[in-house]
Each structure stands twice: as structure tokens, then as C-alpha cells.
Backbone as a printed PyTorch tensor [residue, N CA C, xyz], in Angstrom:
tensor([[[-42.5920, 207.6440,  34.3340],
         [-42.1630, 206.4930,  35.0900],
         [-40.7950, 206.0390,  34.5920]],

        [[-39.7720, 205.2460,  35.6300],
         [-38.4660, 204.8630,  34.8370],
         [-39.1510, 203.4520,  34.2500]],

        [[-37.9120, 203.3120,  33.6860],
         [-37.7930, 202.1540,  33.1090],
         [-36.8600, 201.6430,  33.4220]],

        [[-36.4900, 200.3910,  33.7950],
         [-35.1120, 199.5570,  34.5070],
         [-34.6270, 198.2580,  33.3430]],

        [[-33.4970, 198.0450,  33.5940],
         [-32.7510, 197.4810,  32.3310],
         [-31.9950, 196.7140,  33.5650]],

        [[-32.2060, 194.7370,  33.6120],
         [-31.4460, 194.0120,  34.1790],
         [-30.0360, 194.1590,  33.2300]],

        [[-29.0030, 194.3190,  33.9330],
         [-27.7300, 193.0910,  33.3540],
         [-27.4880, 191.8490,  34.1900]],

        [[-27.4130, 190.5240,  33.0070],
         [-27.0030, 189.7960,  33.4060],
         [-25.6870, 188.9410,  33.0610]],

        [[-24.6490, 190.0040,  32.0000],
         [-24.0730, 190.2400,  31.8100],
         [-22.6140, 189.8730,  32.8360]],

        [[-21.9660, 188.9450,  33.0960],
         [-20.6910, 189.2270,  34.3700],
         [-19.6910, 190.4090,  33.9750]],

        [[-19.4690, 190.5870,  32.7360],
         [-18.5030, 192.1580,  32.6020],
         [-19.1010, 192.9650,  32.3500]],

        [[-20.4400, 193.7740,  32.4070],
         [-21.0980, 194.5920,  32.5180],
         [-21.6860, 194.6180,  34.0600]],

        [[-21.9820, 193.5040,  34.9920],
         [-22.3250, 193.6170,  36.2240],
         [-21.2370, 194.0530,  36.9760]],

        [[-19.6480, 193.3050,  36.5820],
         [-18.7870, 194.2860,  37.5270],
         [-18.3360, 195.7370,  37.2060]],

        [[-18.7530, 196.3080,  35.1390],
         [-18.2850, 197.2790,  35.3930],
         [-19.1090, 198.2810,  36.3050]],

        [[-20.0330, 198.2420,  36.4020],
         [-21.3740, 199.4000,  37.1140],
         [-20.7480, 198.9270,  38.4290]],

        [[-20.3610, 197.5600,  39.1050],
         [-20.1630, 197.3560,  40.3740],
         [-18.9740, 198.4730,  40.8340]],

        [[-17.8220, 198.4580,  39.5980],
         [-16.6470, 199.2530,  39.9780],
         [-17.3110, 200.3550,  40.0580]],

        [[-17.8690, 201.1430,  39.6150],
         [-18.3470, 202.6750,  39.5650],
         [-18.7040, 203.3040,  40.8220]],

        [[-17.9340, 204.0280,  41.3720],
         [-18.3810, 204.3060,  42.8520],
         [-19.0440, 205.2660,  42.7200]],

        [[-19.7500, 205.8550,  41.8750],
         [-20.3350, 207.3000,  42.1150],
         [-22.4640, 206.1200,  42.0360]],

        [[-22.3210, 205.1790,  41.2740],
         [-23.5250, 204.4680,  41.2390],
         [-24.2460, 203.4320,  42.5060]],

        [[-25.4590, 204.3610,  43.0620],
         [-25.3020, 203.4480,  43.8610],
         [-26.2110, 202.2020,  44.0420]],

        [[-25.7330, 200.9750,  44.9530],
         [-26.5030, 200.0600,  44.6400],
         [-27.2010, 199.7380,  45.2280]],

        [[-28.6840, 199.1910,  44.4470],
         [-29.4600, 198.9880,  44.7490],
         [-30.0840, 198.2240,  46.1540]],

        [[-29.1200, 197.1450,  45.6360],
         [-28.9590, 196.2840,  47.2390],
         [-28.3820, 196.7690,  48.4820]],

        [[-27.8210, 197.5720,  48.2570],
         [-27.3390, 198.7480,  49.5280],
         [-28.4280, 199.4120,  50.2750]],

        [[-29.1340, 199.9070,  49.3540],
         [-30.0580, 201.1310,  50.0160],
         [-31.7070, 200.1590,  50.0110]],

        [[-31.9900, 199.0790,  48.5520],
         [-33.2440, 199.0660,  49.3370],
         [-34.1820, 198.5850,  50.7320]],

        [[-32.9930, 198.4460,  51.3990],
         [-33.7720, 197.9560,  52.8390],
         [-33.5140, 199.2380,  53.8430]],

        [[-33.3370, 200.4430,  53.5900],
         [-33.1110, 201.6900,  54.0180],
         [-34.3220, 202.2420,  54.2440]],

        [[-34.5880, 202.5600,  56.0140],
         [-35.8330, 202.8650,  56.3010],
         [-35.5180, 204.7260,  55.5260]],

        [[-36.4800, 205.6220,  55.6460],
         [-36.5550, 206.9090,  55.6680],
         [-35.3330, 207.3330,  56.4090]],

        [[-35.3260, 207.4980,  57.6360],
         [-34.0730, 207.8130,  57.9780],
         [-32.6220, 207.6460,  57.7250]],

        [[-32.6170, 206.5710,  57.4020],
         [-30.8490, 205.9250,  57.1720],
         [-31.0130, 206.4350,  56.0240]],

        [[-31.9670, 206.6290,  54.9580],
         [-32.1410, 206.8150,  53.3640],
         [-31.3700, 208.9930,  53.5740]],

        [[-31.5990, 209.3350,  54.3070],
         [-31.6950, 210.9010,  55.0130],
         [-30.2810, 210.8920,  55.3240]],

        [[-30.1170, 210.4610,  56.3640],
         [-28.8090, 210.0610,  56.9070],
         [-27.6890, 209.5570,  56.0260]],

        [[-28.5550, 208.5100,  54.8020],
         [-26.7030, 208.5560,  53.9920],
         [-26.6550, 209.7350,  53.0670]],

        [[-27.8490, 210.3830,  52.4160],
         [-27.5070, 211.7170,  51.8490],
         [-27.1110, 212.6470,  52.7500]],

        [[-27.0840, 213.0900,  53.8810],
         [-26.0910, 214.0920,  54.6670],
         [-24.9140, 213.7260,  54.6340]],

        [[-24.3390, 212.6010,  54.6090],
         [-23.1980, 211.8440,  54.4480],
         [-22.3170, 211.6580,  53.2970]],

        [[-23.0840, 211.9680,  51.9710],
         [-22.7920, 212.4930,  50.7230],
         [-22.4550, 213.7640,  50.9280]],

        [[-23.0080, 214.6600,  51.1430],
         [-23.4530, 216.3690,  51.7260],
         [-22.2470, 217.1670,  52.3180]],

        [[-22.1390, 216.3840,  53.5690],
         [-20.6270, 216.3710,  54.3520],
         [-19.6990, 215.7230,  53.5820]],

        [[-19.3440, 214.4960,  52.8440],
         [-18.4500, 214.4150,  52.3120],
         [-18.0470, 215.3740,  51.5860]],

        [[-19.3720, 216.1770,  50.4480],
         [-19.1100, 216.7680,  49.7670],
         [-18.1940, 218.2260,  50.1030]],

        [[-19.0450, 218.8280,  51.4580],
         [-18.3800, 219.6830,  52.0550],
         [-16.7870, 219.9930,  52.1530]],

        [[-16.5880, 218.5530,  52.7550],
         [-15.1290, 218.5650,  53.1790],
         [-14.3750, 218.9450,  52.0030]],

        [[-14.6580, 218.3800,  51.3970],
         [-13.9970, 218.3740,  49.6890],
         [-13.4330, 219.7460,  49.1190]],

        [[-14.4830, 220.2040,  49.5550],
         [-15.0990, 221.9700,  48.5410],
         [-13.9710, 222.8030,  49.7200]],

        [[-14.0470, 222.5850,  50.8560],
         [-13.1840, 223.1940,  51.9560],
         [-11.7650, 222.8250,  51.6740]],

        [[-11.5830, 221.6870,  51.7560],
         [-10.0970, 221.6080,  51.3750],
         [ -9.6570, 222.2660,  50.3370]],

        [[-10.5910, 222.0180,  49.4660],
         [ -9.8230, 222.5330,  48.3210],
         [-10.0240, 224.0000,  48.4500]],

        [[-10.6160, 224.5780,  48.9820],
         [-10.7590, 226.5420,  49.3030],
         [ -8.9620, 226.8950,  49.7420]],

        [[ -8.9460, 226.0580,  50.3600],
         [ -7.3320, 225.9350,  51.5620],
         [ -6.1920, 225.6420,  50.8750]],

        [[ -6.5880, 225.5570,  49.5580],
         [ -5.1390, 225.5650,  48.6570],
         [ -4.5780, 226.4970,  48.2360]],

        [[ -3.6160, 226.6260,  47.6380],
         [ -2.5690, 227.4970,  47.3680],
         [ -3.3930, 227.7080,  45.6380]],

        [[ -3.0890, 228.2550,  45.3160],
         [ -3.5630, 228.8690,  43.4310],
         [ -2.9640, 227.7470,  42.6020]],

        [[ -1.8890, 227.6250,  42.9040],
         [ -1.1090, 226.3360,  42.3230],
         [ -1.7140, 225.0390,  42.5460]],

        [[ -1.4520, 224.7100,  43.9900],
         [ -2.2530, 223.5410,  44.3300],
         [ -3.6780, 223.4620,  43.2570]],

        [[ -4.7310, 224.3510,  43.7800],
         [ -5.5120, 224.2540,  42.8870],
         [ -5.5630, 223.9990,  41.5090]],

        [[ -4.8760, 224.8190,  40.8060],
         [ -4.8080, 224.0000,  39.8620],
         [ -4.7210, 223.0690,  39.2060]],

        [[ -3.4790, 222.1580,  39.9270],
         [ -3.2130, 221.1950,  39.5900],
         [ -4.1410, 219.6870,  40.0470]],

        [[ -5.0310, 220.7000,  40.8090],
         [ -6.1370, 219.4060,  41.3500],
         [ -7.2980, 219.9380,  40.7820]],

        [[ -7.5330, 220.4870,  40.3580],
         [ -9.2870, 221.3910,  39.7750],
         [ -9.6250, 219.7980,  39.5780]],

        [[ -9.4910, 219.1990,  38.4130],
         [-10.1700, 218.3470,  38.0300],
         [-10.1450, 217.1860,  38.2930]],

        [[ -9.5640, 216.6470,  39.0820],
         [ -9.7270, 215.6190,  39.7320],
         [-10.8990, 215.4970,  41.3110]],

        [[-10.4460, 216.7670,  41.9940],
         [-11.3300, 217.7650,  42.7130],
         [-12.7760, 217.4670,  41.9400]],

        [[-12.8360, 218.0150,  41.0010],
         [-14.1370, 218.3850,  40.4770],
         [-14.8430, 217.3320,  39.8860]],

        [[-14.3950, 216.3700,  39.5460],
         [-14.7390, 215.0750,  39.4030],
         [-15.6220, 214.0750,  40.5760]],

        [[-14.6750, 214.3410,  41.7490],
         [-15.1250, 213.9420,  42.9410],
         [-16.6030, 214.9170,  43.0010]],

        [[-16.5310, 215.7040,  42.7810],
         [-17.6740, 216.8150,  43.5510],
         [-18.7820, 215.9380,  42.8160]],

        [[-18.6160, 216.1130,  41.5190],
         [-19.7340, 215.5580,  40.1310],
         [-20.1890, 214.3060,  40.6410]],

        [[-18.7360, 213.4810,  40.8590],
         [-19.3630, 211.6670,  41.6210],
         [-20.4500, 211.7100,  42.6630]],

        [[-19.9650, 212.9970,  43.5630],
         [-21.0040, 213.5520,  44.8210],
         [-22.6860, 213.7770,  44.4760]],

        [[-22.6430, 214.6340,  43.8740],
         [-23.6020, 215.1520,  43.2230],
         [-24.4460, 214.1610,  42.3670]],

        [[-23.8160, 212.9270,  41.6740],
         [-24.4510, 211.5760,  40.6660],
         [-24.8430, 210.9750,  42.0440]],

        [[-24.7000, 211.1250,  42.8490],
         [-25.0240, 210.0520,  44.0830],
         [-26.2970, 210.5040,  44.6990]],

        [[-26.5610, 211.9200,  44.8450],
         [-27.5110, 212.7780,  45.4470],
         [-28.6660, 212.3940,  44.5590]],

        [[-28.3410, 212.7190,  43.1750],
         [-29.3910, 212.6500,  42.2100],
         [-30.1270, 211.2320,  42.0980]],

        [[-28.8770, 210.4110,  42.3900],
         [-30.0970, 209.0210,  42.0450],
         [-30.2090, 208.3120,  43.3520]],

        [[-29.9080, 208.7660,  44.4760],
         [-30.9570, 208.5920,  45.7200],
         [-31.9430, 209.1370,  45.9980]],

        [[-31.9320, 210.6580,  45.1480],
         [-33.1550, 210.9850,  45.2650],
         [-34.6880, 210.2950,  44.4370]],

        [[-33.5820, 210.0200,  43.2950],
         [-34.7370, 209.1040,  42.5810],
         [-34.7930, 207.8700,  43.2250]],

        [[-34.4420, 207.2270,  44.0240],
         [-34.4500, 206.2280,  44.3650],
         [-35.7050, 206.3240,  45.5840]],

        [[-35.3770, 207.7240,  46.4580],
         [-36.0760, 207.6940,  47.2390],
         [-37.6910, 207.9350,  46.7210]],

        [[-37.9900, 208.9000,  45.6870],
         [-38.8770, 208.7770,  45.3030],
         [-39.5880, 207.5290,  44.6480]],

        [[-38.6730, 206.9090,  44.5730],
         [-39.4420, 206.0560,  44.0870],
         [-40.4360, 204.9690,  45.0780]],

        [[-39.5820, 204.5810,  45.8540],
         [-39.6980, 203.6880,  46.8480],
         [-40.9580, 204.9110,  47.6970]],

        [[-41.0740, 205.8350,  47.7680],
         [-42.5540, 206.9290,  47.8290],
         [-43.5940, 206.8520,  47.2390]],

        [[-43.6920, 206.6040,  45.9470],
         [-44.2820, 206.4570,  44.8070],
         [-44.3450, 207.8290,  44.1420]],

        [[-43.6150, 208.5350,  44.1130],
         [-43.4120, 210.0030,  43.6050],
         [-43.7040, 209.8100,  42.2800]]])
């Protein structure tokens, strides 16, 4: 089972607020099944686009973006992972 940790903290509540790869709670928990579906394809496709553009670069280009690129992908991917836990949860998985 998780375990959840309030902050009530004001510079610890806005730093997690700045973090765009975290998502919030108050966002998604009124998210029926579908919209919950629907914003992970939306992660999915973002992610897509990403991975495509960057195929479409030059060797150079690439390089000089790998990791900023790849950062984004990772933010993608932190988003997948804890909607999925999210969704399970709200399942009772």
C-alpha cells in the first residue's frame, strides 16, 4: 500500500507545484475512467511527437539536444508512471 506525506509547507507546496513532470492530484481526482485514458494518450502522443522530431535531426542537431530531449521524454514517462498509480489506486489495485 502507499503511503502519502501532506505538505503544508508554502515553499515546499510551490516547489512540487513548479514541477511539471508531477501530477496533481486535484487535476485528475475528479477524472472519470475515460478522461483518466484520454490524458495518458495525451502524454503518449506528446511523447511521440518528441521522439519524431528528434529522429528528423541532423547528427549535430541531435546532439546538441540529446539531453534536454531526453529529459522531456523521462518527464513523459514520470507522468505515465504515477497516473498509473494513481489510477490504480482510485481501482483499488
Amino acid at each position: 500500500m502507499y503511503e502519502f506525506i501532506e505538505f503544508t509547507d508554502k515553499d515546499t507546496i510551490n516547489f512540487f507545484n513548479n514541477l511539471d513532470h508531477i501530477a496533481d492530484y486535484y487535476q485528475l481526482k475528479d477524472l472519470n475512467e475515460e478522461e483518466l485514458i484520454n490524458y495518458a494518450q495525451s502524454i503518449v502522443e506528446e511523447t511521440k511527437k518528441l521522439i519524431k522530431k528528434y529522429n528528423f535531426m541532423s547528427n549535430k542537431e541531435k546532439s546538441k539536444k540529446y539531453c534536454r530531449i531526453k529529459k522531456q521524454c523521462d518527464k513523459m514517462i514520470i507522468k505515465l508512471i504515477l497516473l498509473e498509480m494513481f489510477y490504480g489506486l482510485n481501482k483499488g489495485i
